[in-house]
C-alpha positions in Angstrom: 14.4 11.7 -16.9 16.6 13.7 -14.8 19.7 11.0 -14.6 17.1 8.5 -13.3 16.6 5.0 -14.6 13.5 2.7 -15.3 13.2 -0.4 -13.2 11.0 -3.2 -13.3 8.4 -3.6 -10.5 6.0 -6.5 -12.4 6.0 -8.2 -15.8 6.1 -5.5 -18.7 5.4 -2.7 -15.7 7.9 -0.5 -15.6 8.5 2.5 -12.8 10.5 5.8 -12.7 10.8 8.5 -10.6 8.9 12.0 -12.1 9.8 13.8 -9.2 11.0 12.7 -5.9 13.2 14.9 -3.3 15.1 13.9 0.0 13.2 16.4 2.0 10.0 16.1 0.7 7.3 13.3 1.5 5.6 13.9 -1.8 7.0 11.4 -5.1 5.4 10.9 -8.3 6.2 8.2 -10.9 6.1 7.4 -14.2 4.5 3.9 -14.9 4.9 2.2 -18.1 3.3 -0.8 -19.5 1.3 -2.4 -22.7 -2.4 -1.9 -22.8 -4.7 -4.5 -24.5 -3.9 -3.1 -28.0 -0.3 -3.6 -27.5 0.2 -0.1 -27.7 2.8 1.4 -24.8 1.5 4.0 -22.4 3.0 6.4 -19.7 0.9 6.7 -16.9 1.4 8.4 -13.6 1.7 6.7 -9.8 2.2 8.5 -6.3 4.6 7.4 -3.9 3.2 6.5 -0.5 5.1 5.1 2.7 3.2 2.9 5.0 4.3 2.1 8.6 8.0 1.4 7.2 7.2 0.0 3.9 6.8 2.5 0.3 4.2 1.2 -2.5 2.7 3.3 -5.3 -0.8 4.0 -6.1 -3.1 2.9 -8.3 -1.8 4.3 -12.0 -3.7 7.6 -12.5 -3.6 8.9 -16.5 -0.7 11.5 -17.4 -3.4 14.5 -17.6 -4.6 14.0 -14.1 -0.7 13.0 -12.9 0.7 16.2 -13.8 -2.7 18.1 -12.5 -1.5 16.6 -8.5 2.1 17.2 -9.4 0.9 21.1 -10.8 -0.6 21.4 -7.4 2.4 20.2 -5.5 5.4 22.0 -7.6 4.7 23.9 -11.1 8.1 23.9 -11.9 8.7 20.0 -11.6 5.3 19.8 -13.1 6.6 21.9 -16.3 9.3 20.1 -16.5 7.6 16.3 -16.8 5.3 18.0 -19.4 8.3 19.4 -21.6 9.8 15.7 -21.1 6.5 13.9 -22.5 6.6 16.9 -25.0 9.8 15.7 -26.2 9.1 12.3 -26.8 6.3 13.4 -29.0 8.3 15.6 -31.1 11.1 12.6 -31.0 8.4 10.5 -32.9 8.6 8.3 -29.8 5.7 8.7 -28.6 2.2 10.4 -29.1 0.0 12.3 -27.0 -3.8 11.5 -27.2 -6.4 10.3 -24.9 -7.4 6.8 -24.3 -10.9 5.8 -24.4 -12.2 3.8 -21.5 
């Protein structure tokens, strides 16, 4: 997405940048990982710096990732969805809710 690449960041967790801009404090990731069912899911994380020291949040689902991302830029926002949306129609990937 957008030139950037996937890194690892723990066993089978995997972490790319959604959006993230020089100027701007804000950063949103994509996580990737295996669920209990062995089924592969894309999940959301926000980037947060910490006297010095940059972590990501706790995973939130893609719905309520691109809700804070909506609320910080539409445009990048419509842009992640159309990505997602392509990886459907790609038959790499599905969209549907997961039941706690």
């Amino acid at each position: 997405f957008n030139d950037e690449e996937m890194q690892e960041i723990a066993e089978d967790v995997w972490a790319m940048p959604a959006y993230m801009k020089e100027d701007d404090d804000f950063s949103m990731f994509f996580i990737l990982t295996k669920i209990e069912s062995g089924e592969t899911v894309i999940a959301f994380s926000q980037g947060e710096m910490s006297d010095g020291n940059f972590s990501l949040s706790e995973p939130m689902v893609s719905g309520n990732g691109l809700n804070v991302l909506n609320s910080h830029d539409e445009k990048s926002a419509a842009s992640v969805l159309h990505f997602l949306n392509q990886i459907s129609k790609a038959n790499e990937g599905d969209w549907r809710m997961i039941e706690d």
